[in-house]
C-alpha positions in Angstrom: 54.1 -148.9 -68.2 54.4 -152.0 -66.0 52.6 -155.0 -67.9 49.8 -155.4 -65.0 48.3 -152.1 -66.3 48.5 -152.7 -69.4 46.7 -156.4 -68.8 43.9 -154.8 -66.8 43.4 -151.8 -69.7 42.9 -154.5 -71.8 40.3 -156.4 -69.8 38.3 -152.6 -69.3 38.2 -151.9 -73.1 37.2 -155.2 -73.9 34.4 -155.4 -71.1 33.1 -152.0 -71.6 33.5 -151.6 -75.2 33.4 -155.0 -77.0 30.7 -156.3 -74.2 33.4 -159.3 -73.5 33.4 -161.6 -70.0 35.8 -159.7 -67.7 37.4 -163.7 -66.3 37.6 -165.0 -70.1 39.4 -161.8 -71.2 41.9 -161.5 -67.9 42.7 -164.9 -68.6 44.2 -164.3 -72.1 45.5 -160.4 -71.5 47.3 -161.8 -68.4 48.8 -165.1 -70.0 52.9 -165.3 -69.1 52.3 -162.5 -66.4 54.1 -163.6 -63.1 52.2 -164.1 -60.2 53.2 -160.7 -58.3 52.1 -159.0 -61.9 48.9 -161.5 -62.8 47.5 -160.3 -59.0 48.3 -156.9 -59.4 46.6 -156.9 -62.7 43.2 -158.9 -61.8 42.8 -156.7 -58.6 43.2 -153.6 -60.6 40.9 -154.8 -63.7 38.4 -156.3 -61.2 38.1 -153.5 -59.3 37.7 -151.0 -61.8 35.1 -152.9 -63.5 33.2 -153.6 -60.3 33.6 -149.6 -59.3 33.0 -148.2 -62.7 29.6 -146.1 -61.2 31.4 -144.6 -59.1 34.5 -144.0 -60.7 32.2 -142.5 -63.8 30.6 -140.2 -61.6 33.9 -139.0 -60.1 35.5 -138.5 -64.0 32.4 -136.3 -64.8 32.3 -134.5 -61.6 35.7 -133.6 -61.3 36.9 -134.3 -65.1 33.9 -131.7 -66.3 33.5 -134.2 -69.2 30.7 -136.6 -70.6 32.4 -140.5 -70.0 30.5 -141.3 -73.1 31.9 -138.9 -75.6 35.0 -139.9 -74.5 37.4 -142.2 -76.9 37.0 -145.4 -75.7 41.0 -146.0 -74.8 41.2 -142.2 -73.0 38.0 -143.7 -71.1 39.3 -146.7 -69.7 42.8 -145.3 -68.8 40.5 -142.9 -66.8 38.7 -145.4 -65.4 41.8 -147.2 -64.3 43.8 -144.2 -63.1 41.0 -142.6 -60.9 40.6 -146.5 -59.4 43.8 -146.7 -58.1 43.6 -143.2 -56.7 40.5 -143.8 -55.0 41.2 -147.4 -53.4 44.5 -148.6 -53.8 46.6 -146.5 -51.3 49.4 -148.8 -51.8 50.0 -147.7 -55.4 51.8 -144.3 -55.4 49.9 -141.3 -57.1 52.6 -140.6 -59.5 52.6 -143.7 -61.0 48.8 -143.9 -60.5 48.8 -140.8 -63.0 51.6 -141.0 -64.9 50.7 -145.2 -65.9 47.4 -144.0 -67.2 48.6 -141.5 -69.3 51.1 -143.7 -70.8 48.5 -145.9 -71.8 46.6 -143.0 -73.7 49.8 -142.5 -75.5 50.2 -146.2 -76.2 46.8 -146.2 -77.7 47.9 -143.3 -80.6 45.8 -140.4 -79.2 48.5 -137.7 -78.6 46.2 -135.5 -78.8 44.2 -136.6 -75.7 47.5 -136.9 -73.8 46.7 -133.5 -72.2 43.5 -134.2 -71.6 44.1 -137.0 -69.6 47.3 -135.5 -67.7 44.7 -132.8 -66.6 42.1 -134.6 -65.6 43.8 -137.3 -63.2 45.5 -134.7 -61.5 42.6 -133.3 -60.8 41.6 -136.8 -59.5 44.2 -137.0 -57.2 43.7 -133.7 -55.3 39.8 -134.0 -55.0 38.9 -137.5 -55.4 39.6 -138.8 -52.3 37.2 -135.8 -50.9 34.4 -136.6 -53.2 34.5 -140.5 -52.4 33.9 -139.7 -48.4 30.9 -137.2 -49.9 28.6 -139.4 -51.3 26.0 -140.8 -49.5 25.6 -144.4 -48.7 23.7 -146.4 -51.4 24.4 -147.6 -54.8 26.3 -145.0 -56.8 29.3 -144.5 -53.5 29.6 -148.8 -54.0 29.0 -148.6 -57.4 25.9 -151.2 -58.2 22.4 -150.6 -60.5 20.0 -148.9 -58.2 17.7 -151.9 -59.0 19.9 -154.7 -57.1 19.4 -151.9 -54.4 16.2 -152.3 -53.9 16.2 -155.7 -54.2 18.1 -156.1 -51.2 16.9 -153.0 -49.5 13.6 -154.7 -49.7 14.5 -158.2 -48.7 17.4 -157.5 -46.0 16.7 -154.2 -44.5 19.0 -151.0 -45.7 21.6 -152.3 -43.3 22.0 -155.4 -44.0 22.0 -154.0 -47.9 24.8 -151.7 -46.9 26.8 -154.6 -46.0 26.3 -156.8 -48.8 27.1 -154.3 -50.8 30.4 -153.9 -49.1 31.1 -157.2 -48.8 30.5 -158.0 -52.4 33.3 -154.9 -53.3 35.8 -157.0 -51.6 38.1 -160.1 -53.1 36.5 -163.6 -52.2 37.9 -166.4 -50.3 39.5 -169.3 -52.4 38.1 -172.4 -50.8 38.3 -175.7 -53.2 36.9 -179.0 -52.7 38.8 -181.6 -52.0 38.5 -184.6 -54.1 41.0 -186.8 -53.3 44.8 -187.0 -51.9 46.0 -185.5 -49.1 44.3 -182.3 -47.1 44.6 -178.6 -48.4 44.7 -175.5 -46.5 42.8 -175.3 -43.7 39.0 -177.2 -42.8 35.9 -174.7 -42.9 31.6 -175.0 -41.8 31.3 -177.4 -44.9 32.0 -180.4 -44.7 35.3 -181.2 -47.6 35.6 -177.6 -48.1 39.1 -176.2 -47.3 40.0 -172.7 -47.3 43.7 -172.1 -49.4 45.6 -169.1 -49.9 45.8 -169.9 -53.7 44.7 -172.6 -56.3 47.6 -175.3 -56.6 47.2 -175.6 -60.2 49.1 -179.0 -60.5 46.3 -180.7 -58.1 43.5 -179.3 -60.4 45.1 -180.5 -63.5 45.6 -183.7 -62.0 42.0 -183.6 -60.4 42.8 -183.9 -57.1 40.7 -180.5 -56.3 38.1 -178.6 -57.3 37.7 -174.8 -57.1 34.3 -173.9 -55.6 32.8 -171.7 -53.2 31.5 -172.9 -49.6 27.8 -172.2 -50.7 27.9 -173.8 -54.1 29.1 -177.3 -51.9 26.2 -177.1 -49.3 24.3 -176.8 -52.4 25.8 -180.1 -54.0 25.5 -182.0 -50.3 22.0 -181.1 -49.4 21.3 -183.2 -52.7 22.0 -186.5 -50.1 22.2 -188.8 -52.9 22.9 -192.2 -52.3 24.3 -195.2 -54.4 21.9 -197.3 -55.8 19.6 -194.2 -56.8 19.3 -191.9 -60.1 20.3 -187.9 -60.1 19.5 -185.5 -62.6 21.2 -182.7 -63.0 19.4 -180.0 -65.0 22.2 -177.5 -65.5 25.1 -179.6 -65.0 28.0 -177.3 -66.4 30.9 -177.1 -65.9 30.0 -179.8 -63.2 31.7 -178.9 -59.8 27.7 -180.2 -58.1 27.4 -182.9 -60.5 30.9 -184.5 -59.6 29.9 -184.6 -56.2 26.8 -186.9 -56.4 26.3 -190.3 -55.5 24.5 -192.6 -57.4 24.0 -192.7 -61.3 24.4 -189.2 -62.4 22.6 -187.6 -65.4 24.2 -184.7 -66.4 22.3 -182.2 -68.5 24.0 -179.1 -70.4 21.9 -177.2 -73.3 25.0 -175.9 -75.0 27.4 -178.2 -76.9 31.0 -176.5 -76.2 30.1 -176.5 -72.1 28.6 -180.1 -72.8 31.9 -181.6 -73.7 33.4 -179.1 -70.9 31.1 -180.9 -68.6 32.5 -184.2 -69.7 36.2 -183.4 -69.6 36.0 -182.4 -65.8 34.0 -185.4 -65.1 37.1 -187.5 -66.4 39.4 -185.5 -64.5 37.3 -185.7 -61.1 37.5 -188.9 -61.6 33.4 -189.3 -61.6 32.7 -192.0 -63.8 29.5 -192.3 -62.8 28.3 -189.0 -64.5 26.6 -189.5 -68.1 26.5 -185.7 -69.9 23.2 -185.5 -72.0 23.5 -182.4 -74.4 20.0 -181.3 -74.7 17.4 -178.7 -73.9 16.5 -179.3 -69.6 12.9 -178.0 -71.1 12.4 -181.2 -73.3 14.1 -183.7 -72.6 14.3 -187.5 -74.1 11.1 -189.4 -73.2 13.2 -192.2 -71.7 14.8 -190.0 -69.1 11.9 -190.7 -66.2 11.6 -191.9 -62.6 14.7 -189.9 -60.9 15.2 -190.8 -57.4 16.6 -187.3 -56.9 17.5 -184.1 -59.1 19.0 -181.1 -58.5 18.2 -177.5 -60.5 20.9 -175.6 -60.2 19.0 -172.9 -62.4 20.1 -170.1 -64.1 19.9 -166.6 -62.3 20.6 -163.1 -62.0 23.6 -164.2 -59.9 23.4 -161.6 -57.0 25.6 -164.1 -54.9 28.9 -164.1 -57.2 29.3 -160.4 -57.5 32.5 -160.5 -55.8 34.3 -163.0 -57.9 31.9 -161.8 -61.2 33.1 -158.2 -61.5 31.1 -157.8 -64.6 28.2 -159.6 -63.8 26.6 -156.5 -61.7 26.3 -154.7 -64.8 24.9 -157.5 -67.5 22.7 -159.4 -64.4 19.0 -160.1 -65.0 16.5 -161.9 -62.7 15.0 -165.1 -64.4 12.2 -166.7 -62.6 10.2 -167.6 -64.9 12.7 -169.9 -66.3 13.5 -170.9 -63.0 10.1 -172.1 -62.1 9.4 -173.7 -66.1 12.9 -175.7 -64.5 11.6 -176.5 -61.5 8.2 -177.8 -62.7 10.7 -179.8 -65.9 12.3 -181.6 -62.9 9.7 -182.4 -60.7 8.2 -184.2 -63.6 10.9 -186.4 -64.3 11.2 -187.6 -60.4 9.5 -190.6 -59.4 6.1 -190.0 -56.5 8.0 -189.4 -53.2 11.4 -188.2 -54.8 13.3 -184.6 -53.9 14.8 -182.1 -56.2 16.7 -179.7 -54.7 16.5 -176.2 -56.2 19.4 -173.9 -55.8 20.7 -170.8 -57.1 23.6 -168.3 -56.6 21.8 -165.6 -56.3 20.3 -163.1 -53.6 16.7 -162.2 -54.9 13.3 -163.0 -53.2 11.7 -163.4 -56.3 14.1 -166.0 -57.7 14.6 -167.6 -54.6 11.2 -168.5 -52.1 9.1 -166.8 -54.4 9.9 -169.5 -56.9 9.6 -172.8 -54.8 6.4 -171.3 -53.6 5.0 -171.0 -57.0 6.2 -174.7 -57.5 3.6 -176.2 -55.2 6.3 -178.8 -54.1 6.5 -179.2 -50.1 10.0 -178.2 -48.8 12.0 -179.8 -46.5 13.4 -178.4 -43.2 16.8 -177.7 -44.3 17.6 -175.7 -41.6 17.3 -178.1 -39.3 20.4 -179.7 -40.8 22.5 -177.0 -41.0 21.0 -174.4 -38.8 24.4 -172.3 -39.5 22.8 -171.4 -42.7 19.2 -171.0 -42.2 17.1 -168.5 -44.2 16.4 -165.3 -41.8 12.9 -165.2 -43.0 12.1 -169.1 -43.5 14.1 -171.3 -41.9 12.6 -174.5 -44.1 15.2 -173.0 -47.0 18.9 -171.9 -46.4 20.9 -168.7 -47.5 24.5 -167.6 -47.8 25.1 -164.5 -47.9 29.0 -162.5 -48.4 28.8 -160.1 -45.2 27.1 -163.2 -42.8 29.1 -166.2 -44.0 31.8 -164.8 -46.3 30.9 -167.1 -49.2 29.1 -166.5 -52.1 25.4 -166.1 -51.5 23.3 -169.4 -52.5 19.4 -170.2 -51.8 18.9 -173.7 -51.2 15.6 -175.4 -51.5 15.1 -179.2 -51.0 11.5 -180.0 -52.3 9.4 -183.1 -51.8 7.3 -184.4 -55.0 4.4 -185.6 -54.2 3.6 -189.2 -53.5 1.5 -191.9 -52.0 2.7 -194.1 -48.8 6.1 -195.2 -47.8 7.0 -197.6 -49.9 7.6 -194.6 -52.2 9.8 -192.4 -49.8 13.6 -191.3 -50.1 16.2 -191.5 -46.5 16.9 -187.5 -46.8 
């Protein structure tokens, strides 16, 4: 079996079965792959992962036979088998089938080989029928009914059909460029360039930065300025942090990202980040009278779906944290000050329904970059995958309240 399947088997099991992060566990299981292989085996594993819905319902429909009573390596082989049937059209069926059942034979259940023969030939004379069956929604793109009506409710059913789509397909790779020469080719935001790959000699030697078009508007609608003070509330693993202005305070709750935080801020070459490990909910007394700060909160992450295969399945909405952030922020900002609130996800109720809980006066952002203007409230902006092809980011910038001039921020 070629060693991209058996990579991408090992990223399902461990996902599915051992409740691991699909990008940590593709990173090892594909270590000293080369790059024709390592691509081969992250679309696979990706995809599978991200169409497991669907390709579940297919297994059982076809397959006659409960995915869950199945062993757990005879499951996954099925899993990856039936994805490449379904929606790789450049793999050839025979090795589709043939791969997969190898991989049940790896795994020491001869007795399943059979089984498994059986059952993805049977995927590959009715599968492609019962995909172009289903009716439009959740189970045919293979997301939790409730991120469904999420979007159904805050986009419309067409517009939800399209993300949904959109999120199913492989991202862009755009980077930031930090220094050196220019990379790829310019895009909407400003130091964002669009590349074909990562050069991973220029991020070792901190020359770029990986990140998505939405996450950088996120980091520039900040405005920071030297001279001022910027705290970052959930600074890991730094990519927003890095580019700020100004005497940064970095803040990261858990220890191992903390010192993660501070490794890429050497690299970047921002010396003027300080990482505070400590809870964004009680911080240090001392840590008052931020000019600016920026809550880059926690969420359900309905905006990274493409490049988080996994994440559709684990995601939860937070906005009570979110607004317990907020309000931690908007403390620690001097009268007349801005925080910006941001986060990568797609959700009403993390996204306007939390600034509006806030209290804080918003800013009219899309008056700045009318390209990305919320469709509903244009004082806020929104990327979205199917309108902007990046990841999907709300973007807040909130006014604290103040007294007179003498007080107020250049935004």
């Amino acid at each position: 079996m070629s060693p991209a399947r058996r990579a991408a088997f090992t990223v399902l099991l461990r996902v599915f079965e051992d409740d691991a992060y699909a990008d940590r566990v593709f990173a090892t299981a594909a270590a000293g792959l080369e790059p024709r292989d390592r691509a081969l085996a992250q679309r696979l594993a990706y995809g599978a992962v991200q169409r497991v819905r669907t390709l579940d319902h297919a297994i059982e429909a076809i397959g006659r036979r409960r995915v869950e009573k199945l062993d757990a390596p005879v499951r996954a082989a099925l899993r990856l088998g039936a994805y490449q049937l379904g929606y790789l059209d450049a793999v050839p069926r025979h090795a589709a089938v043939n791969e997969s059942v190898e991989l049940v034979r790896a795994a020491r259940l001869e007795r399943a080989v059979p089984f498994a023969n059986a059952v993805l030939r049977r995927l590959a004379l009715g599968l492609d029928e019962l995909l172009a069956g289903l009716p439009e929604g959740p189970l045919k793109h293979s997301y939790p009914d409730w991120v469904w009506d999420v979007w159904r409710r805050d986009l419309g059913e067409t517009e939800a059909l399209e993300l949904m789509r959109a999120q199913n397909e492989p991202p862009e790779t755009v980077v930031r460029l930090v220094r050196g020469e220019p990379v790829g080719e310019p895009t909407d935001v400003p130091g964002a360039w669009r590349v074909a790959r990562v050069d991973e000699q220029a991020l070792a030697e901190g020359r770029i930065w990986p990140q998505s078009r939405g996450s950088q508007l996120a980091g520039l609608v900040v405005g920071s300025q030297e001279g001022e003070r910027v705290l970052d509330l959930c600074a890991a693993p730094g990519g927003k942090a890095t580019m700020l202005r100004g005497e940064i305070v970095a803040v990261e709750l858990h220890e191992g990202r903390a010192r993660e935080l501070e490794e890429n801020a050497r690299r970047l070459g921002a010396a003027n980040v300080h990482v505070v490990n400590a809870d964004a909910l009680a911080l240090p007394e001392d840590l008052r009278g931020f000019d600016r700060a920026l809550v880059d909160a926690p969420c359900s992450g309905l905006g990274v779906l493409a490049a988080r295969p996994d994440l559709r399945w684990r995601a939860e909405p937070l906005p009570e944290l979110q607004l317990d952030l907020l309000r931690a922020a908007a403390e620690r900002v001097r009268p007349g000050g801005r925080v910006v609130y941001s986060v990568c996800t797609i959700n009403a109720d993390e996204n306007e329904a939390v600034v509006d809980a806030s209290g804080l006066e918003p800013e009219p952002l899309g008056d700045e970059w009318p390209a990305f203007a919320h469709p509903r409230r244009p004082e806020f902006l929104l990327t979205t995958p199917h309108r902007h092809g990046t990841s999907g980011f709300f973007v807040a910038r909130l006014r604290v309240p103040g007294r007179g001039a003498p007080t107020d921020l250049a935004a």
